[in-house]
N, C-alpha and C positions, 0 to 999 in steps of 0.2 A: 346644306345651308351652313355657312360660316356664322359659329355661334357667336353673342354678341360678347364684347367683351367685359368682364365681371369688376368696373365701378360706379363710384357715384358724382354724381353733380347734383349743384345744387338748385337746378331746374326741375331735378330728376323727382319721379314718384317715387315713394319710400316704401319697401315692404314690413309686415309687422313680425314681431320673432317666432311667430307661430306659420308661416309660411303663405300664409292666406292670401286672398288679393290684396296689391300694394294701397296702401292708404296717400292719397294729399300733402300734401307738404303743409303744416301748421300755419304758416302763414296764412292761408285760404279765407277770407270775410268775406261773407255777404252781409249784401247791403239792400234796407229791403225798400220797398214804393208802393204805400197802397193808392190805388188806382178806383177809381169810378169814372162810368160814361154815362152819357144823356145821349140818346139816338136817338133818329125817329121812322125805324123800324126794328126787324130781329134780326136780320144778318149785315153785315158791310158788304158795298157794293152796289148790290141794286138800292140798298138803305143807305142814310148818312151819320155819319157820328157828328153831333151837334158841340158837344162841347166835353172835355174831362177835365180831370184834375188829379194831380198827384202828389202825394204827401210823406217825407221824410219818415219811414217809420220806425225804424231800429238799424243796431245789427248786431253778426253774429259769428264769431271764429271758431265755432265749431266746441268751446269753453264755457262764453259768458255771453250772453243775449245782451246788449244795450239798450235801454228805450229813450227814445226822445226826453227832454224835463219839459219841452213843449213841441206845438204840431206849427209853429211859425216857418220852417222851411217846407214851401210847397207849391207848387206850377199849377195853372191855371188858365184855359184858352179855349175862346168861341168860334167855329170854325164856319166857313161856307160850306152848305149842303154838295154833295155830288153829284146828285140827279133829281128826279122831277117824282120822283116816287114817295110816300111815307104812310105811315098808318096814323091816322086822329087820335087813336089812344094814347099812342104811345108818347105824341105832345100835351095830350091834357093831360096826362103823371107830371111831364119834367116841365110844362108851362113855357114851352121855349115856341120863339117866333120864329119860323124859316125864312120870311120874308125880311125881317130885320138883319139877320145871318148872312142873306144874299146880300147885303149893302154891304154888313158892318163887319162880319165874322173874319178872320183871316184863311187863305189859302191853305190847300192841307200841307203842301208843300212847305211852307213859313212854321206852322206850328208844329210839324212832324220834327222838324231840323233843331225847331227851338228849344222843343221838350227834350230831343235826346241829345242835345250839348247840356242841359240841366239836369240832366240826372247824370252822366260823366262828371260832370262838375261836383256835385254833392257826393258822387260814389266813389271818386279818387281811385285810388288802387284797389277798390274791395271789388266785387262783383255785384249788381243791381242787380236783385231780385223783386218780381212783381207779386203782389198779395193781392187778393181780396176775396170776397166773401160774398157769391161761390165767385169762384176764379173764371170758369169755365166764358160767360159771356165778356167781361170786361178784357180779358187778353185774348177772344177771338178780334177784337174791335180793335184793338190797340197795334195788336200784331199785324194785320190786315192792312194797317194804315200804314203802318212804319218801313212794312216792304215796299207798298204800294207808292208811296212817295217819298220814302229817304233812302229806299233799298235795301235797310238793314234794319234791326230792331236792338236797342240796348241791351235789350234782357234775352239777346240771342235769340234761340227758338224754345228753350224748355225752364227758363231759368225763373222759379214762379214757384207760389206757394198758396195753396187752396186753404184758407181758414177754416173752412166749412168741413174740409176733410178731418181735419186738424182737431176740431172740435169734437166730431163724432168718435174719434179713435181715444182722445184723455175722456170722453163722458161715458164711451161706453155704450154708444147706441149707433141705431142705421143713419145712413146716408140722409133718407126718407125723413129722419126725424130730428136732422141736426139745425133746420133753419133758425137765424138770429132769435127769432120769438118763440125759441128753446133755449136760448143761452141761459144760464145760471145768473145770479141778479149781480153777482161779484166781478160777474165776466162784462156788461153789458156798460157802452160809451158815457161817457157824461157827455158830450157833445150829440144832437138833436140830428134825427136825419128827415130830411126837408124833400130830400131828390133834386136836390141841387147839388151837380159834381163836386164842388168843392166843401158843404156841410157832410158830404157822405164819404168820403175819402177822410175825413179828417176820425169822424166816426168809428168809421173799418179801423183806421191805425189804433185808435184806440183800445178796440176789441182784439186784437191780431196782438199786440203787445199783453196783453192778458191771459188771451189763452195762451201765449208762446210761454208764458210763465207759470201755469194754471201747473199745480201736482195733479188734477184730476178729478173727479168724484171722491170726494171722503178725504182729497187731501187740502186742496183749494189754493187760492192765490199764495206762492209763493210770500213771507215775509218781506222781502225786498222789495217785489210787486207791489205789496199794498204799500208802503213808505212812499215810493217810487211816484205810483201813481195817486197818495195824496195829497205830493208835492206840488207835481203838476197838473191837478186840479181839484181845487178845495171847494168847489162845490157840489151836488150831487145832482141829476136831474135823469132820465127821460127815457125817451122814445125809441124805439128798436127796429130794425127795417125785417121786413116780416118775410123775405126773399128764402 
């Protein structure tokens, strides 16, 4: 094999002076989207995703974490069901009508293409990264749709960050024991979660910029963080989603 030959560009991956694997080029930002759906079953497919929402949450070059000073950039869309299937529970949680959906909601087609020119659009040259909390359902849903009817998906196939993991690793505890109604009281939204995509997405952001800031047990919200986040909301309130 002709070896390769020994320069650099400025496309190129950099290695670090200890020989190790090459590191990213600095320039590197993610950019992140917290995410919530309203379905009305448990998988995509035979189920529908009735409605989500996605919210502007920070970002991050690998230095300095940015947080929103508010959650005013963020997408929002009610879709037509796919099929004739759904489970009653799962619309007595999100209170959503199928039958109104079927007149009023848009194609998945329309809203798939919409939302991912709207997150290119707000992510610019960073990378879009999907959050929430746990990850696990909301980007099976999201992902699912975005192949299924725009072919591709913004946040690639792995590009996504589980808060919930996130959580459990700065607190210190199991998986088992890290849902929101464990959060620390420092860590948890001032915005209300209702189970409505767009109150719970704005929620998640909140929490997600906290923990991403959180020193941990014993050490606690970052200074910054707390300034940060009493800028952008000076009131205190509420509710926690108990997932």
């Amino acid at each position: 094999m002709t070896p390769m030959p020994a320069h650099t560009s400025d496309n190129a991956l950099t290695a670090n002076n200890h020989g190790s694997a090459p590191l990213e080029k600095e320039n590197t930002r993610d950019v992140y989207f917290s995410a919530d759906v309203e379905t009305d079953g448990p998988i995509p497919g035979p189920f529908s995703m009735l409605s989500f929402a996605l919210v502007y949450a920070g970002a991050f070059d690998g230095h300095q974490f940015t947080r929103p000073a508010s959650y005013e950039q963020r997408f929002y869309v009610e879709i037509k069901p796919i099929s004739d299937h759904f489970d009653p529970e799962a619309l007595r949680v999100n209170g959503m009508d199928r039958e109104r959906l079927f007149r009023e909601g848009q194609s998945p087609e329309t809203a798939m293409k919409a939302a991912s020119d709207w997150i290119q659009r707000i992510a610019g040259p960073g990378k879009p990264v999907l959050v929430a909390y746990p990850l696990s359902f909301d980007w099976s849903w999201l992902y699912w749709y975005f192949i299924r009817f725009s072919s591709e998906s913004p946040f690639n196939y792995s590009r996504c960050f589980d808060i919930k993991t996130a959580f459990a690793i700065k607190a210190q505890v199991p998986i088992a024991d890290a849902g929101q109604s464990r959060l620390d009281f420092a860590l948890r939204p001032h915005h209300s979660h209702t189970h409505h995509a767009m109150d719970d997405a704005i929620a998640q952001a909140e929490i997600f910029a906290n923990v991403f800031q959180w020193e941990g047990r014993g050490g606690g919200v970052t200074r910054a963080a707390e300034n940060q986040n009493s800028k952008a909301h000076p009131r205190v309130k509420k509710q926690v989603d108990r997932r």
